[in-house]
N, C-alpha and C positions, 0 to 999 in steps of 0.2 A: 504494500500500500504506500501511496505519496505520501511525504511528509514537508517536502520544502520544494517550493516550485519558483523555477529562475524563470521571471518574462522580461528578456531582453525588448527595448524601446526604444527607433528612433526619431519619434515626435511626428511620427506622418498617421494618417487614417490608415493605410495597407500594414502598418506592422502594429494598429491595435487591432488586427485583426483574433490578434495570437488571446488577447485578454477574455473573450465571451468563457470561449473552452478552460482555459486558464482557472476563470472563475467559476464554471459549475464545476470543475474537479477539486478545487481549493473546499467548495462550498461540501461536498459529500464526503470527503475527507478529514477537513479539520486541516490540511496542513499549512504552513507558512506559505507565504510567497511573498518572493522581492521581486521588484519593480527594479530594473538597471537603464540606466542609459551612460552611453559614454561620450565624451568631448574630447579630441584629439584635432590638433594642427589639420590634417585633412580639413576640417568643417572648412578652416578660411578659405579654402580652395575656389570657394563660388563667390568670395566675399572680395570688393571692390572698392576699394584698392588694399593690397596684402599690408599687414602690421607693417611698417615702418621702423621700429624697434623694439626692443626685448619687453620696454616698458608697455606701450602698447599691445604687444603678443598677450602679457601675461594681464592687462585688462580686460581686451576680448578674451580670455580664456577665462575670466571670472566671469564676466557677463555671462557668457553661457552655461557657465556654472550653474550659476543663478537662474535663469531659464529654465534651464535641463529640472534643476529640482523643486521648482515649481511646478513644472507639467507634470513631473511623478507624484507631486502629493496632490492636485486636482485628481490625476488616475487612483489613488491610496482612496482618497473620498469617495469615488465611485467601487469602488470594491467593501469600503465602508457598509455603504447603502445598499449590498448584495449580502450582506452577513458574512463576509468574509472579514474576521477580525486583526487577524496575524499577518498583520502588512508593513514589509520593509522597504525605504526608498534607498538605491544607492548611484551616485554621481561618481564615475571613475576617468581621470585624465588618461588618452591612452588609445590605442588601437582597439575597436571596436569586437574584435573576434578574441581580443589577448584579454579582456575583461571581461568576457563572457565565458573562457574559459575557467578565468582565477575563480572568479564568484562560485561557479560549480563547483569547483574542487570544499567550497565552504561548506557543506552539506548539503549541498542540494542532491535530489536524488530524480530532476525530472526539469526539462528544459523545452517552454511554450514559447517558441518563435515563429514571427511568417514567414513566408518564402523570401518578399520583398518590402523592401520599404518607401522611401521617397520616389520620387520620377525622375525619368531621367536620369544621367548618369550614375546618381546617386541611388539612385531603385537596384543598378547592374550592381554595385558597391553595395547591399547589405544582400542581395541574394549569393553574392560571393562568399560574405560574411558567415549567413547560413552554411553555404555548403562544406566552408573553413570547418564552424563548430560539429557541425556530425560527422567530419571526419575523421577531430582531434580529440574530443571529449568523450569521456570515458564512463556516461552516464547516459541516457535515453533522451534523446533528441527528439519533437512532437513537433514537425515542421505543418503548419497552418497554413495553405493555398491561398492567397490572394484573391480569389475566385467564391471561396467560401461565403457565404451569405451571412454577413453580420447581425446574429440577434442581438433583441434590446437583452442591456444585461441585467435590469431587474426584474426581468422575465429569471434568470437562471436556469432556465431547462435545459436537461440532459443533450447534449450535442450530439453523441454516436446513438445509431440503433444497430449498427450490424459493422464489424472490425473484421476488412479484411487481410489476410496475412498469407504473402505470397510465401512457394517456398521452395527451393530446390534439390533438398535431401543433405543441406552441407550445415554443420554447427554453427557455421556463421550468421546463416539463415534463421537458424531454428533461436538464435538471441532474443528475437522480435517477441517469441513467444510467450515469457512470463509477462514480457508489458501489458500487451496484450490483452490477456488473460487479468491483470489487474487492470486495465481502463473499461474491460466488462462487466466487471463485478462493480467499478464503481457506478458505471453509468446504468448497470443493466441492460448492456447489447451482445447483440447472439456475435459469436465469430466463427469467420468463414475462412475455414485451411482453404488456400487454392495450390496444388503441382500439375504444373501443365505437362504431357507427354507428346513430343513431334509427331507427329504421325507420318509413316513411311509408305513413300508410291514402290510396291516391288509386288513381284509373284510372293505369295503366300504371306506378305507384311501386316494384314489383319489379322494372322495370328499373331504376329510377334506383338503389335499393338496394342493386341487384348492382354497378351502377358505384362505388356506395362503399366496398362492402364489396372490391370490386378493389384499391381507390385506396388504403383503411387497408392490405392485403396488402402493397402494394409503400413504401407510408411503415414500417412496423414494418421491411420486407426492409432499408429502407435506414438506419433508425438501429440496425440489430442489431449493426453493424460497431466501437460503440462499447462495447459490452457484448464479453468471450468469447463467441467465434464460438460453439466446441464448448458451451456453458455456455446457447445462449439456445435455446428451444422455440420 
């Protein structure tokens, strides 16, 4: 079960996307969640005309400061007003993906990001971000699509009704499967093993076919045992 949930934020609409889910899992759970955003030299990069001095650098980098953790405690209030009580804000100077990594390592045990964030360049720059963190972090990564349909969050209803988990017979694969199995028991949604088998054009390859599609039957039969029984299709 979740106990502390990292939602990485870079101040755009597309990366609250990560907060609805965030918060009915926080909400059925009971666990912590921090709110991060990070400020790093990058940001000036769109800003007109660049510091001029160290003095200046390190003004604009307190402004934003200041901004960044004001939009996270506006975001704390709305998670407030959802019964979610156990709300951390943290502002870290810094590469975007290297502060998202640290933070995790702090106890967290489950990390709600979108795909993407701002437009525009900066959109390409956190979904790079995203794909930085799931493949250095060493804790379960829950990437939010952009595309998701944002409910109101004092609605808090359940986000999943059915978790599907691909798989290819390899332990690396089969990782997915305790998350899994905990986001259905929280949410109470069925999940669905899927292993696909090629199907072969030759003389006699519908037997060999039926032998795999047998063989995928009884590998899905036997890693279902790590998933809720009652919970997997």
């Amino acid at each position: 079960m979740f106990k502390h949930i990292l939602v990485p934020l870079d101040g755009s609409t597309l990366s609250e996307k990560a907060i609805g889910i965030a918060t009915s899992l926080a909400r059925a759970t009971g666990a912590q969640v921090t709110l991060l955003h990070s400020v790093s030299v990058a940001s000036f990069a769109y800003a007109a005309p660049l510091p001029a001095s160290d003095e200046l650098y390190d003004q604009m980098l307190d402004s934003d400061v200041i901004k960044a953790t004001n939009y996270l405690k506006k975001i704390e209030t709305r998670l407030h007003d959802c019964d979610v009580k156990n709300v951390e804000v943290k502002v870290l100077v810094g590469p975007a993906a290297e502060a998202i990594e640290m933070v995790a390592r702090e106890g967290c045990d489950l990390v709600v990001m979108s795909t993407h964030g701002r437009t525009g360049v900066a959109r390409t720059m956190w979904g790079s971000i995203a794909d930085e963190v799931v493949r250095d972090t060493n804790i379960p990564v829950l990437l939010v699509s952009t595309r998701h349909q944002i409910r109101e969050m004092a609605g808090c209803a359940p986000n999943f009704q059915r978790i599907l988990v691909p798989l290819d017979g390899s332990e690396l694969s089969e990782q997915a499967l305790p998350v899994a199995g905990a986001l259905a028991q929280v949410e109470g949604a069925a999940v669905l093993l899927l292993s696909v088998v090629p199907q072969m054009v030759a003389v006699g390859a519908d037997h060999v076919t039926d032998n795999r599609d047998a063989k995928a039957d009884r590998y899905l039969n036997s890693v279902a045992v790590c998933v809720l029984p009652s919970a997997v299709d």
